[in-house]
PDB file of N, CA, C and O in Angstrom, chain B, residues numbered from 101:
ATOM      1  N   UNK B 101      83.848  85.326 115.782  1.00  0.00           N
ATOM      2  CA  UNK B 101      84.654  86.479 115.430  1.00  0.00           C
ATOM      3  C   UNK B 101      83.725  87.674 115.258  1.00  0.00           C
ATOM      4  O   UNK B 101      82.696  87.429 114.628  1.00  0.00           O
ATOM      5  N   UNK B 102      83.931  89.233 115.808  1.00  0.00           N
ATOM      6  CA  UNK B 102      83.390  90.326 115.336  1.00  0.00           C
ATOM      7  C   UNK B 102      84.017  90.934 114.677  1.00  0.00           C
ATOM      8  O   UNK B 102      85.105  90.535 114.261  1.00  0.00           O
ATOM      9  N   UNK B 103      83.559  91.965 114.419  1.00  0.00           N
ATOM     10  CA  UNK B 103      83.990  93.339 114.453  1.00  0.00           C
ATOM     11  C   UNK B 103      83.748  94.090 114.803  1.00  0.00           C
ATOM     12  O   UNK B 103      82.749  94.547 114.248  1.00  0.00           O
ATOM     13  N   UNK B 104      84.364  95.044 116.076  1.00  0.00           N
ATOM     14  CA  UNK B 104      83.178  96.313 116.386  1.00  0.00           C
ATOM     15  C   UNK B 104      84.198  97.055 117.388  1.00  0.00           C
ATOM     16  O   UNK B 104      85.007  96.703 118.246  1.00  0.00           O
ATOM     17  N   UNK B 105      83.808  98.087 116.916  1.00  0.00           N
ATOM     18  CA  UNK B 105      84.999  99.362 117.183  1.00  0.00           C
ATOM     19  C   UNK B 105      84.605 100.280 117.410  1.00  0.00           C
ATOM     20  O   UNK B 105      85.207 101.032 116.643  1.00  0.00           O
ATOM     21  N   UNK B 106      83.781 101.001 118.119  1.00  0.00           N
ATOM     22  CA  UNK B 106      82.998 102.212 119.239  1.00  0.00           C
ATOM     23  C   UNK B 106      83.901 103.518 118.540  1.00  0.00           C
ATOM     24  O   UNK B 106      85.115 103.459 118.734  1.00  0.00           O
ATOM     25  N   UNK B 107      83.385 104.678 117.748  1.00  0.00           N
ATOM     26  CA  UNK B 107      84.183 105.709 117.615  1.00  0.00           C
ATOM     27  C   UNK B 107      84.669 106.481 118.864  1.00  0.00           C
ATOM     28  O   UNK B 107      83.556 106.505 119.389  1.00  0.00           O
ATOM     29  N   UNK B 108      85.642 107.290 119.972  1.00  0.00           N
ATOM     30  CA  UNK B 108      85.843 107.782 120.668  1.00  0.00           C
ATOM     31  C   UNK B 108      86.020 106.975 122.071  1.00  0.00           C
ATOM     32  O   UNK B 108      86.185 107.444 123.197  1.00  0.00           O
ATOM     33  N   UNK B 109      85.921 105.386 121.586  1.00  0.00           N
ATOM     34  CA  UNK B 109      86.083 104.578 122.446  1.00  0.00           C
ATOM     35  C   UNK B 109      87.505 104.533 123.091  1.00  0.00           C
ATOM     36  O   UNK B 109      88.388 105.193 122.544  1.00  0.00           O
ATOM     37  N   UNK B 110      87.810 103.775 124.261  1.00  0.00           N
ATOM     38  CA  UNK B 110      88.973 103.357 124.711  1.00  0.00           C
ATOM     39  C   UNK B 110      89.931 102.269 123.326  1.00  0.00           C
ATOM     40  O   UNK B 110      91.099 102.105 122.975  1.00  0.00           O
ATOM     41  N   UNK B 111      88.873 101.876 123.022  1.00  0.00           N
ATOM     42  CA  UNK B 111      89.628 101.069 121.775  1.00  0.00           C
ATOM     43  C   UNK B 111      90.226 101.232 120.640  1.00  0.00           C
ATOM     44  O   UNK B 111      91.113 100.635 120.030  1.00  0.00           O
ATOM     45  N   UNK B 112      89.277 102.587 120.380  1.00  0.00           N
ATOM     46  CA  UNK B 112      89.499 103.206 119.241  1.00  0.00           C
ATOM     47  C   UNK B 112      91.022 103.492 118.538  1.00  0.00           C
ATOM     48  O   UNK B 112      90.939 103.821 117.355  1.00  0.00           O
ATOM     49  N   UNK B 113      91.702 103.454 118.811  1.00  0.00           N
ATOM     50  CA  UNK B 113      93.311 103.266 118.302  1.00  0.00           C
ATOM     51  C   UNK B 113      93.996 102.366 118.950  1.00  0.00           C
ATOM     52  O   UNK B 113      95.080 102.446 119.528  1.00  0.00           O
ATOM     53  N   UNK B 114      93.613 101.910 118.872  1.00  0.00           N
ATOM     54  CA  UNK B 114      94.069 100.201 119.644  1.00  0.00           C
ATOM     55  C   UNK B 114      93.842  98.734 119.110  1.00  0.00           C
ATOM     56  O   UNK B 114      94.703  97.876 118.918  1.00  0.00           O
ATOM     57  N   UNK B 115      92.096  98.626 118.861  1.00  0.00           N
ATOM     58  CA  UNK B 115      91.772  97.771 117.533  1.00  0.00           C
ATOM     59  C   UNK B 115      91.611  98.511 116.396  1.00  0.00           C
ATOM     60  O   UNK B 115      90.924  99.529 116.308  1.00  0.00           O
ATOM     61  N   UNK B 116      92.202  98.035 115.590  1.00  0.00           N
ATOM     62  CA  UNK B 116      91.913  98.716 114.229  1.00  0.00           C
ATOM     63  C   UNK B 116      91.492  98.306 113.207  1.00  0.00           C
ATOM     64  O   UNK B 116      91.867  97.208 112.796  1.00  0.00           O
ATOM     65  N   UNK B 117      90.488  99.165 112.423  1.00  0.00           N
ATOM     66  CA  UNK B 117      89.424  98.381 111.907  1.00  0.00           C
ATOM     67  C   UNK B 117      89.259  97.197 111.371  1.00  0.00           C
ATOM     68  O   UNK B 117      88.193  96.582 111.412  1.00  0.00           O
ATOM     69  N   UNK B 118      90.699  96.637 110.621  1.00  0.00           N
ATOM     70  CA  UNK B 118      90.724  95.233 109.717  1.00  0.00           C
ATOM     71  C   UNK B 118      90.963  94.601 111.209  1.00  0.00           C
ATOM     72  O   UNK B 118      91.303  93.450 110.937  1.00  0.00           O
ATOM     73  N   UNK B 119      90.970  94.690 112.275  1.00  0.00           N
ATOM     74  CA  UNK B 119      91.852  93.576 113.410  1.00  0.00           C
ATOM     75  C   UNK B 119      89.982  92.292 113.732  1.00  0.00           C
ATOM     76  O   UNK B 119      88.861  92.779 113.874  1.00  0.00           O
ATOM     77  N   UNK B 120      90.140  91.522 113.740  1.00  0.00           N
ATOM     78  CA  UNK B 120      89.067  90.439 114.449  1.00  0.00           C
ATOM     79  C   UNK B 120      88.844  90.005 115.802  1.00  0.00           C
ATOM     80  O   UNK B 120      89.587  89.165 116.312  1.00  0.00           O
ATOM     81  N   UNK B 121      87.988  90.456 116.348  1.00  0.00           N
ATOM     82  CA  UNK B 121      87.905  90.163 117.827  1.00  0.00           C
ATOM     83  C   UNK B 121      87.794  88.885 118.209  1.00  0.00           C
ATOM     84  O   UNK B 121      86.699  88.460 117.842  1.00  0.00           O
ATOM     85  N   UNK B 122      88.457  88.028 118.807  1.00  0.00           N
ATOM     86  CA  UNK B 122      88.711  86.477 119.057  1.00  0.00           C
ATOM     87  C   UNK B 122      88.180  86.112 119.830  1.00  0.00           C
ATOM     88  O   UNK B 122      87.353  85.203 119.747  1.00  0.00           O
ATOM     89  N   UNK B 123      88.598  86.907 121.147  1.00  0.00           N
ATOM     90  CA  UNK B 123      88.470  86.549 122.775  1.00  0.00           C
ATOM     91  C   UNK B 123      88.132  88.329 123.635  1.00  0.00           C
ATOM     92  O   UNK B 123      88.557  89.437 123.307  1.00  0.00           O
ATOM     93  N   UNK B 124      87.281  87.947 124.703  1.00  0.00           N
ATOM     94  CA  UNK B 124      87.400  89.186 125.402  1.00  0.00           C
ATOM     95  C   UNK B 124      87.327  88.915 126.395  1.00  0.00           C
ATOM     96  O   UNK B 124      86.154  88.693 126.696  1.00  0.00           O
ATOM     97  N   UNK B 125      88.344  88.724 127.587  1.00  0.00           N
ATOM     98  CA  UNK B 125      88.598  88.655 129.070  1.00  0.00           C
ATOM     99  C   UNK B 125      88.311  86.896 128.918  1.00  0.00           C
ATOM    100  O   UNK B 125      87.433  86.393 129.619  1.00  0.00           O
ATOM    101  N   UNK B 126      88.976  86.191 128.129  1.00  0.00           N
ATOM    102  CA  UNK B 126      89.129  84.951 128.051  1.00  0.00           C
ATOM    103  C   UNK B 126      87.580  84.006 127.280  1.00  0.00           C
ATOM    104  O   UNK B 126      87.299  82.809 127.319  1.00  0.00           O
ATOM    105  N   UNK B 127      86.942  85.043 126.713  1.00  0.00           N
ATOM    106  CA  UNK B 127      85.409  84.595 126.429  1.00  0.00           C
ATOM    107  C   UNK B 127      85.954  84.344 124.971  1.00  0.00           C
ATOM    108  O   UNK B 127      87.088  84.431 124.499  1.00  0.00           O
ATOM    109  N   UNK B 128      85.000  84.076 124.546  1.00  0.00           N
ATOM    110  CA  UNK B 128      84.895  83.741 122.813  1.00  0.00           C
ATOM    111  C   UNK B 128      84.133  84.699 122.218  1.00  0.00           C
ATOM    112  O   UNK B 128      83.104  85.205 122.666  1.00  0.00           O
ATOM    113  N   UNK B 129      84.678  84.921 121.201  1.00  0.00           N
ATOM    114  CA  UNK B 129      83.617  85.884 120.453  1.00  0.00           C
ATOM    115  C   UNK B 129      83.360  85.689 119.432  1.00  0.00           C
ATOM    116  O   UNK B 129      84.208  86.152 118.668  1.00  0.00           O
ATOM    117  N   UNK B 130      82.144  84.943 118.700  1.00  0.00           N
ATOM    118  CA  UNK B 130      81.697  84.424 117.538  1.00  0.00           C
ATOM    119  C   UNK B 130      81.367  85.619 116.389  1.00  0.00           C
ATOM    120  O   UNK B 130      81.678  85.816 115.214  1.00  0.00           O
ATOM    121  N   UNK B 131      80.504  86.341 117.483  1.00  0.00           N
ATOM    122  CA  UNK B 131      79.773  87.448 116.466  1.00  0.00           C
ATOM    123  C   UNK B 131      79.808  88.740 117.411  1.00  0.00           C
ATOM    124  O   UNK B 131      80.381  89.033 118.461  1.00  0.00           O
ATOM    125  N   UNK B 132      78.688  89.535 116.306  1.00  0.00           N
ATOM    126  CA  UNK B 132      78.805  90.843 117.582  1.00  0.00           C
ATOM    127  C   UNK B 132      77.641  90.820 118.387  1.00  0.00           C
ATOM    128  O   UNK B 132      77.659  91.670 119.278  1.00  0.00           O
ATOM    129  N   UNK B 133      76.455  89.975 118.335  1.00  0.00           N
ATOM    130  CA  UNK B 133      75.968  89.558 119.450  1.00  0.00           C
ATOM    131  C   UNK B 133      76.732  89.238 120.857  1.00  0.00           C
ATOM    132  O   UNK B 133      76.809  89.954 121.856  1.00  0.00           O
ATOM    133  N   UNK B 134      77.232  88.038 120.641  1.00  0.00           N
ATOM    134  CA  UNK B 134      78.067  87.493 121.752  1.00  0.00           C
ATOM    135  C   UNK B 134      79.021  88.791 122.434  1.00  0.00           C
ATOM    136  O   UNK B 134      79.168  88.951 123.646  1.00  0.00           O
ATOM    137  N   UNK B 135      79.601  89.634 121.400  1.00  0.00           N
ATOM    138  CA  UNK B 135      80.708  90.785 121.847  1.00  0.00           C
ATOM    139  C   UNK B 135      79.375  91.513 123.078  1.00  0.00           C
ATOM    140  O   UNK B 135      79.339  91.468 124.308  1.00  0.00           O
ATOM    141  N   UNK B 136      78.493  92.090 122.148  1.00  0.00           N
ATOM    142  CA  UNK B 136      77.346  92.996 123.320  1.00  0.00           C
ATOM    143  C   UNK B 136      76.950  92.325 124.648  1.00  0.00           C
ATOM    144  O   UNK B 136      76.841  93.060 125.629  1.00  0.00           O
ATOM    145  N   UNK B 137      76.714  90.948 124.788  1.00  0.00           N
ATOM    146  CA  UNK B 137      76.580  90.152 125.892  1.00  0.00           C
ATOM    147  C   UNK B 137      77.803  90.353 126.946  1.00  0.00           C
ATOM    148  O   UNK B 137      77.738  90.589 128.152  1.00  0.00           O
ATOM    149  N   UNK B 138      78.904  90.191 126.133  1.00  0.00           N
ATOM    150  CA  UNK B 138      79.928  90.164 127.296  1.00  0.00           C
ATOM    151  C   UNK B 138      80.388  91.371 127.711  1.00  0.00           C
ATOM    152  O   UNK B 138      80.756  91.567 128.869  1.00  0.00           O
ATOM    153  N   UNK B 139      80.398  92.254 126.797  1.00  0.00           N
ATOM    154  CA  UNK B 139      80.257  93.622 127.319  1.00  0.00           C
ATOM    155  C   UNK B 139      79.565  94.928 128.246  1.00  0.00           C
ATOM    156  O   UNK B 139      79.961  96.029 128.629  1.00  0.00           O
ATOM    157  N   UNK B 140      78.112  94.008 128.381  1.00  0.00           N
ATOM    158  CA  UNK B 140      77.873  94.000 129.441  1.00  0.00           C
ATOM    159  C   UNK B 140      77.657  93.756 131.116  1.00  0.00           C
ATOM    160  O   UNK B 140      76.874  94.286 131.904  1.00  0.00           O
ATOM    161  N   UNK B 141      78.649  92.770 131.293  1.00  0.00           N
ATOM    162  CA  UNK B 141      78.905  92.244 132.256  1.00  0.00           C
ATOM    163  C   UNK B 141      80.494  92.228 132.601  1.00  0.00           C
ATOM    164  O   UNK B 141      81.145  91.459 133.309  1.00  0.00           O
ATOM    165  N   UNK B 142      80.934  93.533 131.720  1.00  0.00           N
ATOM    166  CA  UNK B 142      82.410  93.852 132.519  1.00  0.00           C
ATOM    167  C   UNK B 142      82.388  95.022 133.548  1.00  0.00           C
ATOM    168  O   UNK B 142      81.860  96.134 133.573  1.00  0.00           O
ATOM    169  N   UNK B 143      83.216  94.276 134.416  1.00  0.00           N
ATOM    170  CA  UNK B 143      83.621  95.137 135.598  1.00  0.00           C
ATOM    171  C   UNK B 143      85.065  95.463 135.778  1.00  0.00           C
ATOM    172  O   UNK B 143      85.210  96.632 136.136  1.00  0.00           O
ATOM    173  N   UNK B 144      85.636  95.124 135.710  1.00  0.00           N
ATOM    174  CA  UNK B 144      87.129  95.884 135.574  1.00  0.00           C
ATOM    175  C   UNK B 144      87.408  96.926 134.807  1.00  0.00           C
ATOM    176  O   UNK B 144      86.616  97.315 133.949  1.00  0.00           O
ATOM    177  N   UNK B 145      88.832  97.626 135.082  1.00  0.00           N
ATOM    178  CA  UNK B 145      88.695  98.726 134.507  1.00  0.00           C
ATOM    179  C   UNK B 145      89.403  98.563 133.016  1.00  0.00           C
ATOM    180  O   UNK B 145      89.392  99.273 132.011  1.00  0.00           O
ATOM    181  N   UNK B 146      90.218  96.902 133.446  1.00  0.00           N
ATOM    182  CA  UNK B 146      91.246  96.888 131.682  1.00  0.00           C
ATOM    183  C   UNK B 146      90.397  95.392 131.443  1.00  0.00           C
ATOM    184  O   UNK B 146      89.914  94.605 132.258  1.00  0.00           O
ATOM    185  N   UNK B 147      90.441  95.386 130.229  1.00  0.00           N
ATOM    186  CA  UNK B 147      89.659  94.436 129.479  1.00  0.00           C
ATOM    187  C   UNK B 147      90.866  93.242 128.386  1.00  0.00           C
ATOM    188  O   UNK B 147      91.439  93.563 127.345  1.00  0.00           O
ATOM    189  N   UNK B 148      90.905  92.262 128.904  1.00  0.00           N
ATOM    190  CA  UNK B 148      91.905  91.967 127.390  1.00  0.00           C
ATOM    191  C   UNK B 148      91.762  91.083 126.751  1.00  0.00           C
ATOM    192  O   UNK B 148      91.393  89.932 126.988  1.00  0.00           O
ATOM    193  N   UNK B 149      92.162  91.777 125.570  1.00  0.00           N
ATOM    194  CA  UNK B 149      91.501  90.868 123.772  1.00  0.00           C
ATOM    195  C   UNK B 149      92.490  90.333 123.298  1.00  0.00           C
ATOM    196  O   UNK B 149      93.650  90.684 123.081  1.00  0.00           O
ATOM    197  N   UNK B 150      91.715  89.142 123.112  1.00  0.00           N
ATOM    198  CA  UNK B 150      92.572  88.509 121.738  1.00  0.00           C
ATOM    199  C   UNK B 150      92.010  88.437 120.531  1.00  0.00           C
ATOM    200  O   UNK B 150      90.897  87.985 120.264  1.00  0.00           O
ATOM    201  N   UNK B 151      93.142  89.086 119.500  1.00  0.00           N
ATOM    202  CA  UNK B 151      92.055  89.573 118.402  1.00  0.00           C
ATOM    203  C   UNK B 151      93.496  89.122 117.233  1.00  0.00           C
ATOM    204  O   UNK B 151      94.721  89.012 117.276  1.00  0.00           O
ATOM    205  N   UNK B 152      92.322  88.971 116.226  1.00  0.00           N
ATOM    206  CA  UNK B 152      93.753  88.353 114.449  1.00  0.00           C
ATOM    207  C   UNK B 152      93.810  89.786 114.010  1.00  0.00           C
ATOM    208  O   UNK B 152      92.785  90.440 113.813  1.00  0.00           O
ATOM    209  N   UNK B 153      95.303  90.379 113.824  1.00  0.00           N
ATOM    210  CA  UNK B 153      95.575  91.375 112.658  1.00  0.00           C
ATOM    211  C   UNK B 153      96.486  90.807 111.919  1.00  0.00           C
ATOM    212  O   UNK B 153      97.558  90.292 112.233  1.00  0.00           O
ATOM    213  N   UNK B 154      95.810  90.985 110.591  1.00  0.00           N
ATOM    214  CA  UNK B 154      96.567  90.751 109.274  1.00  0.00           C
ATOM    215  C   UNK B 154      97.578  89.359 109.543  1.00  0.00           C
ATOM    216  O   UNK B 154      98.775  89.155 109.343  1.00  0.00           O
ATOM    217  N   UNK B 155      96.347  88.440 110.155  1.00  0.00           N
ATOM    218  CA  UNK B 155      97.026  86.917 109.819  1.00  0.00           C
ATOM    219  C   UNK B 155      97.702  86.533 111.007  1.00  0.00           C
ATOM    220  O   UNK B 155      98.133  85.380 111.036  1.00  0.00           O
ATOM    221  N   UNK B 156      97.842  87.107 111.781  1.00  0.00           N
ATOM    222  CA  UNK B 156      98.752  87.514 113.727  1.00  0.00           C
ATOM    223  C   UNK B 156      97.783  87.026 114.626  1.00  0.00           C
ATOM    224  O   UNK B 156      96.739  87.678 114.596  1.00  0.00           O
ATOM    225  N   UNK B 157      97.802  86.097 115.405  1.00  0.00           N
ATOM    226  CA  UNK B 157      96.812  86.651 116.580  1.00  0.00           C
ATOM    227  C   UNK B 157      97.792  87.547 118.052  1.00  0.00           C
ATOM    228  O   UNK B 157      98.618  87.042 118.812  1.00  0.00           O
ATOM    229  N   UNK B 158      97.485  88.402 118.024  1.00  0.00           N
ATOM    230  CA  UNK B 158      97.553  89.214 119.091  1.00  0.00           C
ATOM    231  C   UNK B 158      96.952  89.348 120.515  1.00  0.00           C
ATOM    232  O   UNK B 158      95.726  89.294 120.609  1.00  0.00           O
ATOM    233  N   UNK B 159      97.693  89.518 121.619  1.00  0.00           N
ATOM    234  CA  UNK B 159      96.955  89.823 122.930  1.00  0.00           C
ATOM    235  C   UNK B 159      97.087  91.218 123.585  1.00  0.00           C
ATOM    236  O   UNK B 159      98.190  91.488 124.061  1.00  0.00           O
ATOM    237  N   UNK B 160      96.126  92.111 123.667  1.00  0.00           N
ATOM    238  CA  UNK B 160      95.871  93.708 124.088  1.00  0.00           C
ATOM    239  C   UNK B 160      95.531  93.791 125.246  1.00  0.00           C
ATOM    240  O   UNK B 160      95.371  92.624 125.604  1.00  0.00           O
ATOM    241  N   UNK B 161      95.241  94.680 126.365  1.00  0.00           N
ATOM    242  CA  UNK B 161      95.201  94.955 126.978  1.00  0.00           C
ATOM    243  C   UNK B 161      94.291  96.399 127.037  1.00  0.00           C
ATOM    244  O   UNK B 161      95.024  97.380 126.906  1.00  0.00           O
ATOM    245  N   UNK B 162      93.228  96.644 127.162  1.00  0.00           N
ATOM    246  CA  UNK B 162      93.243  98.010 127.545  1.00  0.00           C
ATOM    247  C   UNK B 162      92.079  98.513 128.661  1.00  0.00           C
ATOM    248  O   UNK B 162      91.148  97.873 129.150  1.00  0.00           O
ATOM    249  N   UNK B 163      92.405  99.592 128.823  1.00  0.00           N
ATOM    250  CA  UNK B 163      92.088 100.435 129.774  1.00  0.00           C
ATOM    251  C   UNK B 163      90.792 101.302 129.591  1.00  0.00           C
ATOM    252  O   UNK B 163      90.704 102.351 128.954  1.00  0.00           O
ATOM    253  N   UNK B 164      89.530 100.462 130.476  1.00  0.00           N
ATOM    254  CA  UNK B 164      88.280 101.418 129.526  1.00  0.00           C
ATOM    255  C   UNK B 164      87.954 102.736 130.515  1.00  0.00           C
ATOM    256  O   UNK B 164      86.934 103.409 130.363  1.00  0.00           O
ATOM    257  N   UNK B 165      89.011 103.029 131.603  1.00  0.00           N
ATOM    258  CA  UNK B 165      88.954 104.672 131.678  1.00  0.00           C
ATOM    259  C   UNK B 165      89.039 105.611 130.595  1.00  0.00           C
ATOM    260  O   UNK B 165      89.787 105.386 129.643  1.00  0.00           O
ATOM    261  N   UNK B 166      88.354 106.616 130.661  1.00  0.00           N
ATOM    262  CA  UNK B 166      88.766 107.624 129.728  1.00  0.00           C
ATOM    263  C   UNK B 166      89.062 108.608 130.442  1.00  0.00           C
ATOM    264  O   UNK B 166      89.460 109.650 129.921  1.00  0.00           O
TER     265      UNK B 166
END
């Protein structure tokens, strides 16, 4: 699980700060090591997370055009 939320990012109102990053493009995400690893090796333009808010797990979608 992370946390990590880029100010002015594509994410930035999308995850929100209490939300836990689970999964990213079907990966696991333990820590925010693992998050920086996989984040560098995206190529598409939408990315999608599965992340826990407030006890939920949720599936997002987004779009890292700006």
């Amino acid at each position: 699980m992370a946390k990590v939320v880029k100010r002015d990012s594509p994410a930035e109102n999308v995850i929100m700060p209490q939300d836990i990053i689970l999964k990213m493009n079907d990966e696991n995400i333990k820590d925010v090591s693992a998050f920086v690893e996989s984040s560098n090796y995206l190529k598409a333009n939408t990315v999608k997370f599965e992340i826990l808010r407030k006890g939920q797990k949720l599936s997002l979608e987004i779009s890292m055009k700006q």
